[in-house]
C-alpha positions in Angstrom: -8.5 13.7 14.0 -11.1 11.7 12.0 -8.8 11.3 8.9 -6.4 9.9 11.4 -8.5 7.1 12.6 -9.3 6.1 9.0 -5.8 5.0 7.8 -5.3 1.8 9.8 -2.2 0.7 7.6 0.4 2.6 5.9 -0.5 4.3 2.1 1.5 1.9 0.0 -1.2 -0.7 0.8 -3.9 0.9 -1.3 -3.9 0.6 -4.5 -1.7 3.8 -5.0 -3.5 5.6 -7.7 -2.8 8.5 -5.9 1.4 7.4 -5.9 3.1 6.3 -3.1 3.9 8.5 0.0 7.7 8.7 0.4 7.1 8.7 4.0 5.6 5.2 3.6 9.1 4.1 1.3 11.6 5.3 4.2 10.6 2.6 6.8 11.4 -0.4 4.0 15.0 1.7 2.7 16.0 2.1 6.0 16.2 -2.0 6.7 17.9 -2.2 3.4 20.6 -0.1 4.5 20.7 -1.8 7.7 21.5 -4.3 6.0 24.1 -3.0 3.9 22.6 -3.0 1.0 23.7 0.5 -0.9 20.6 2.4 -0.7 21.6 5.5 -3.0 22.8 2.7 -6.1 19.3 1.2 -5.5 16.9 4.4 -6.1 19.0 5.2 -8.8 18.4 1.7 -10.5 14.4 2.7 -9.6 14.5 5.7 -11.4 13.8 7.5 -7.7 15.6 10.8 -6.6 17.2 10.2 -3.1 16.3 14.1 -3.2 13.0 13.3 -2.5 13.5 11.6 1.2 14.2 15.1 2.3 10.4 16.2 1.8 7.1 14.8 4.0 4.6 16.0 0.5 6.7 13.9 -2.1 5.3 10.8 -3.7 6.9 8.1 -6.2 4.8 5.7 -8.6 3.4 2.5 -7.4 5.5 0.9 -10.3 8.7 2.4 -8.4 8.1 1.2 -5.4 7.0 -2.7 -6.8 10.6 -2.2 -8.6 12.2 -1.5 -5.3 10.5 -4.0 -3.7 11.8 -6.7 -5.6 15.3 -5.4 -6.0 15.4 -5.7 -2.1 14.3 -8.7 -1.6 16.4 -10.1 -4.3 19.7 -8.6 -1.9 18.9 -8.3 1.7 19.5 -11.3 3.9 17.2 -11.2 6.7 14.8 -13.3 5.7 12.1 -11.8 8.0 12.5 -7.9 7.1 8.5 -8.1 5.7 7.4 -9.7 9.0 9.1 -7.2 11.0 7.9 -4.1 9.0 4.6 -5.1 9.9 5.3 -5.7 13.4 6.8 -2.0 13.5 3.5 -1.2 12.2 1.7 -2.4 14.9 3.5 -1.1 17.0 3.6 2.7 15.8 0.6 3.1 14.3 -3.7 2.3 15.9 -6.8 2.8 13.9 -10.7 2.3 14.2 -11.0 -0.9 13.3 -7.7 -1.9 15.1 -9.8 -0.8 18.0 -12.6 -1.9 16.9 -11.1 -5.7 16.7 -9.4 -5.1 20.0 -13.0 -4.4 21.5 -14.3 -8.2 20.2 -15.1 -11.3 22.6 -13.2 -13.9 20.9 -10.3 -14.7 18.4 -13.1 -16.2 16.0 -15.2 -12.8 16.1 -12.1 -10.3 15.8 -11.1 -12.2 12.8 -14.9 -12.3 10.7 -14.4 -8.3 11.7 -11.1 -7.9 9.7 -12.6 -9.7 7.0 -15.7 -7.8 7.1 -13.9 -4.1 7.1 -11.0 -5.2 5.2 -10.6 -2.1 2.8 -9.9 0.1 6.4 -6.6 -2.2 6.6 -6.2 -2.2 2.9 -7.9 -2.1 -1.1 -5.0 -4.1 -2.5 -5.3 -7.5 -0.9 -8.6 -9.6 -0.5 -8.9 -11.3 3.0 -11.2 -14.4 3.4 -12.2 -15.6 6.9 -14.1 -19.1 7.4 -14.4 -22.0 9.8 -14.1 -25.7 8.7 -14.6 -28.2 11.3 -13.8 -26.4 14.1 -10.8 -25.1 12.2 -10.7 -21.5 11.1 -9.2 -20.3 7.6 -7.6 -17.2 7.1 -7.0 -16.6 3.8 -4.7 -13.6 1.9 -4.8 -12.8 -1.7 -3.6 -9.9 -3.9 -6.8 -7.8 -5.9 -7.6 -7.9 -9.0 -5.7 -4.8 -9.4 -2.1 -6.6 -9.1 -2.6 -9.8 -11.1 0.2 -8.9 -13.1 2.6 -7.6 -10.5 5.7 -9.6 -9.9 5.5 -12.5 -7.4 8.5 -10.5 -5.1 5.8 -7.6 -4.1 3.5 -10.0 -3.5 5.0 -12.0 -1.0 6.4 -9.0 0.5 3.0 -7.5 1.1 1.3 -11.1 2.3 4.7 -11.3 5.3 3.8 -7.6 6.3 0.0 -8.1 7.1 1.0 -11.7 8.9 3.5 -9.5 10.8 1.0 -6.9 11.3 -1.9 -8.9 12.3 -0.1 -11.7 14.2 1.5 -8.7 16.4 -1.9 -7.3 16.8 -3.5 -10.8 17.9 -0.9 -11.6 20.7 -1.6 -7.6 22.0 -5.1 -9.0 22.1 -4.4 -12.2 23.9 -1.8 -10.4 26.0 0.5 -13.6 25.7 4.0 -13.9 23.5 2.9 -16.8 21.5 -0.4 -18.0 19.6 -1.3 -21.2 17.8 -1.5 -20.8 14.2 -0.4 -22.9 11.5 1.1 -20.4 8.4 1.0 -21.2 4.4 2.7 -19.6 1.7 2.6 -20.0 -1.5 6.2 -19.3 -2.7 8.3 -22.0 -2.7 10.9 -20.9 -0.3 11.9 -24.0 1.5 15.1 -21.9 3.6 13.0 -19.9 5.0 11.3 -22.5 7.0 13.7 -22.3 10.1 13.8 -18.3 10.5 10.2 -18.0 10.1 9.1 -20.7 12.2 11.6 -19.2 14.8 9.5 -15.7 14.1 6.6 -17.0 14.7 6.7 -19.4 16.7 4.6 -21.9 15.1 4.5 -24.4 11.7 5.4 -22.7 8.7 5.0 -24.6 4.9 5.8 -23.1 1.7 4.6 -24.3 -1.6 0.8 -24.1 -0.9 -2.1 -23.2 -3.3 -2.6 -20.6 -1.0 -2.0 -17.8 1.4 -3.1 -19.6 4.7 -3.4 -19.1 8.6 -5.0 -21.9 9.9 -6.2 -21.6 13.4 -7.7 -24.4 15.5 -10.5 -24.7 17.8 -9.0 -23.7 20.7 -7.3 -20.8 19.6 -10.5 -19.0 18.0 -12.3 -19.7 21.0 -9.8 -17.6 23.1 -10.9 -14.7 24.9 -9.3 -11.3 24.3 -8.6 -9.7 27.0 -9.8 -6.0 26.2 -13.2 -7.3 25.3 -15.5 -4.2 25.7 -19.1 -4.0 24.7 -19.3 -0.6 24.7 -16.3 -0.1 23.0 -17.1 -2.4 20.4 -20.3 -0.9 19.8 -19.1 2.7 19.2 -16.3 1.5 17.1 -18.9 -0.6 15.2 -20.1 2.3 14.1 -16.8 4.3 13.4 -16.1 1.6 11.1 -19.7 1.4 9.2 -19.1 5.0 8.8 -16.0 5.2 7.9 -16.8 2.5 5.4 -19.2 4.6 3.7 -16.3 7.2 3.6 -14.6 5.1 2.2 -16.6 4.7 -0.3 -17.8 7.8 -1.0 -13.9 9.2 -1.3 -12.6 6.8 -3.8 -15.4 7.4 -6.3 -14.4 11.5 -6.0 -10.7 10.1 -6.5 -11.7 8.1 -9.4 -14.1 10.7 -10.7 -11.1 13.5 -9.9 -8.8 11.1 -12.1 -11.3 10.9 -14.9 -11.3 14.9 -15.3 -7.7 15.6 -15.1 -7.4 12.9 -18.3 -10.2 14.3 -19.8 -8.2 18.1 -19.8 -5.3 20.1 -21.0 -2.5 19.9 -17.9 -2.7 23.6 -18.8 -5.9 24.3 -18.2 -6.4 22.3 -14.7 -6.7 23.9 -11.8 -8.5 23.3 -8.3 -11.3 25.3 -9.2 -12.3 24.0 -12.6 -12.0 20.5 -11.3 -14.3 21.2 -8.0 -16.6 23.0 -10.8 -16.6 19.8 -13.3 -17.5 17.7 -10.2 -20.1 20.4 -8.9 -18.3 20.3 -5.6 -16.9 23.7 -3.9 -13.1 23.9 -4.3 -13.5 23.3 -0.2 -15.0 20.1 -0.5 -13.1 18.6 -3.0 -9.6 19.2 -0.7 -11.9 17.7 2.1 -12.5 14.8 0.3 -9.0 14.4 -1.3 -7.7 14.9 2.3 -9.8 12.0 3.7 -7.9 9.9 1.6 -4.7 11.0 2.7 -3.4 13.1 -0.8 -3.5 16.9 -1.6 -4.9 18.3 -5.2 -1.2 18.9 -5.9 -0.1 15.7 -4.7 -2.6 13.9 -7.3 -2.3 16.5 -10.5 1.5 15.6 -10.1 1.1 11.6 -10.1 -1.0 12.3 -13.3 1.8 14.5 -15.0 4.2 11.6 -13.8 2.0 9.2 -15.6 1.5 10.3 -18.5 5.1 11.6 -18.9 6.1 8.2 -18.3 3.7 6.6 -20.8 4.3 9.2 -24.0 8.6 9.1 -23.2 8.2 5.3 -23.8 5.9 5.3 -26.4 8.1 7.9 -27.9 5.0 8.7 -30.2 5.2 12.7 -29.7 8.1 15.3 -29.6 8.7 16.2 -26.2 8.5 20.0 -27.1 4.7 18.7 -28.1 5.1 16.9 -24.5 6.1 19.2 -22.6 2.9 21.9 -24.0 0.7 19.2 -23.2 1.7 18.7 -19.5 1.8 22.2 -19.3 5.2 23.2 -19.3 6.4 26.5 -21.1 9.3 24.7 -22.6 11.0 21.7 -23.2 13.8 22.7 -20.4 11.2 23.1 -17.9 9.8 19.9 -18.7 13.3 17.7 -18.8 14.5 19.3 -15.5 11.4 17.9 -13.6 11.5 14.6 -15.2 15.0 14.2 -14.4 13.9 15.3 -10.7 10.9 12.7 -10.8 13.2 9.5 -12.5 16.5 10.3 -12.2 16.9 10.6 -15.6 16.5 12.9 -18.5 13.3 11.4 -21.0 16.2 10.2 -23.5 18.0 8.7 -21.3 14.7 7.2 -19.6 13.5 6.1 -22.8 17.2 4.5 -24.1 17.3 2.5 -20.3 13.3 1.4 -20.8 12.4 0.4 -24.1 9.2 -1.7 -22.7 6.2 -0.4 -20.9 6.7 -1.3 -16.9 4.3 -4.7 -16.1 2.6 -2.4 -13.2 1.9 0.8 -15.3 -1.7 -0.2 -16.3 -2.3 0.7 -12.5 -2.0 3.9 -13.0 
């Protein structure tokens, strides 16, 4: 299926306007509780309904999953976990421009590729690809989009895609070990020994930046599923599923606009398809290319603004609750306590400040 070969990397790497897939959560909680860290405690803490796991539809806020994030890393001992989730990636999951890289002559051409369709692997991370005296630079940075998230999800995010894509390059090279020298910019000095064991190869911390630095030799490699043919037809997956790209996320964007722009109460597929001059048809087929259903996204926005006016605490929430569409102010508190965890007093006594990453939504 086309949508399929679109989503080369799991959901939470977008920029999760659209929330945050709980199937895309499990992989993470279930290496916290391997690692005997009390799971059910920790989605409490995150405002996140353990409920929720149960259902393959459900989706949490990008600002819960950055909280649970960083609640992890601040407990779980295995200093690797982020490396190895994206190494489980690469192993469970393939894609176009997986493929498409897999297809290319050399380490130095599969490497300008993922830099050149980078949004296919992911829209929240900027990746930089260049070649300085015979030495190639790799370079990983968060988007604009998360200059204000903490430094915990961050780091988490830049160990997944080294785990990811330094899984992927040895597949290509069809060896167990690469030369690559790695940079971090956290200052995490005892992590030296496990992650040098992981990978095989020098590991610093306390850099300016995110680094792989690759030598000479190493980009010069040949990959041994080189394909011409292949590359050229997953050339053009990728172009095309660029545009897609594209295309989708101004619909999402556009979609978003609307919903704001309406009474919860007065939203439904139809008007919105009408407001965009789309048929109701090809508005689901355009919300489905990027992976979220119409009720999937009118519930992030009720989440949102929920959120938002609780801790404002600028409205009644009988007022609230018309506004989001609810017939009554029971309605209203029983789904908020299903979304958080917590009734909106309750939310509101525990969270008396605006979450950093809210502005995101």
């Amino acid at each position: 299926m086309e949508h399929d070969a679109y989503l080369t990397t799991p959901r939470f790497i977008n920029r999760g306007e659209t929330g945050i897939p709980i199937s895309n959560v499990k992989p993470l909680l279930k290496f916290a509780q391997a690692d005997g860290i009390d799971t059910q405690s920790l989605l409490l803490e995150c405002g996140i309904q353990a409920t929720e796991f149960c259902y393959q539809d459900r989706s949490i806020l990008l600002s819960q999953y950055l909280d649970l994030i960083q609640r992890i890393r601040l407990e779980i001992t295995d200093p690797c976990y982020a490396l190895k989730l994206g190494e489980q990636f690469f192993i469970n999951h393939d894609g176009v421009l997986a493929c498409r890289i897999m297809a290319s002559n050399t380490v130095a051409e599969a490497m300008t590729l993922l830099c050149r369709y980078q949004v296919l692997f992911t829209q929240m991370f900027q990746f930089q690809f260049s070649i300085h005296k015979g030495v190639g630079v790799f370079e990983v940075g968060p988007s604009q989009a998360l200059t204000n998230t903490n430094e915990h999800a961050i780091q988490h995010f830049i160990e997944y895609i080294y785990g990811a894509i330094f899984n992927l390059g040895k597949f290509c090279l069809g060896t167990d070990q690469i030369d690559l020298d790695f940079e971090f910019t956290v200052n995490k000095g005892e992590y030296a020994r496990p992650f040098k064991h992981y990978f095989g190869n020098q590991v610093t911390f306390a850099k300016k930046n995110n680094r792989v630095l690759i030598p000479e030799k190493t980009l010069n490699s040949k990959i041994i599923y080189a394909n011409v043919e292949a590359a050229e037809y997953h050339e053009k997956l990728c172009k095309r599923f660029l545009m897609k790209y594209e295309s989708d996320e101004l619909i999402i964007k556009q979609v978003k606009q609307v919903i704001r722009s309406m009474s919860f109460n007065q939203i439904t597929l139809e008007r919105l398809a009408n407001k965009l001059h789309l048929s109701p048809r090809s508005l689901r087929r355009h919300l489905k290319n990027v992976g979220v259903s119409y009720k999937a996204l009118f519930e992030t926005e009720r989440k949102r603004q929920a959120i938002k006016q609780v801790q404002l605490g600028n409205i009644a929430l009988d007022k609230l609750a018309e506004e989001l569409g609810y017939q009554n102010t029971s309605s209203f508190s029983r789904a908020f306590k299903r979304w958080f965890g917590l009734s909106p007093q309750q939310y509101k006594d525990n969270h008396q400040t605006l979450p950093r990453h809210e502005e995101l939504f």
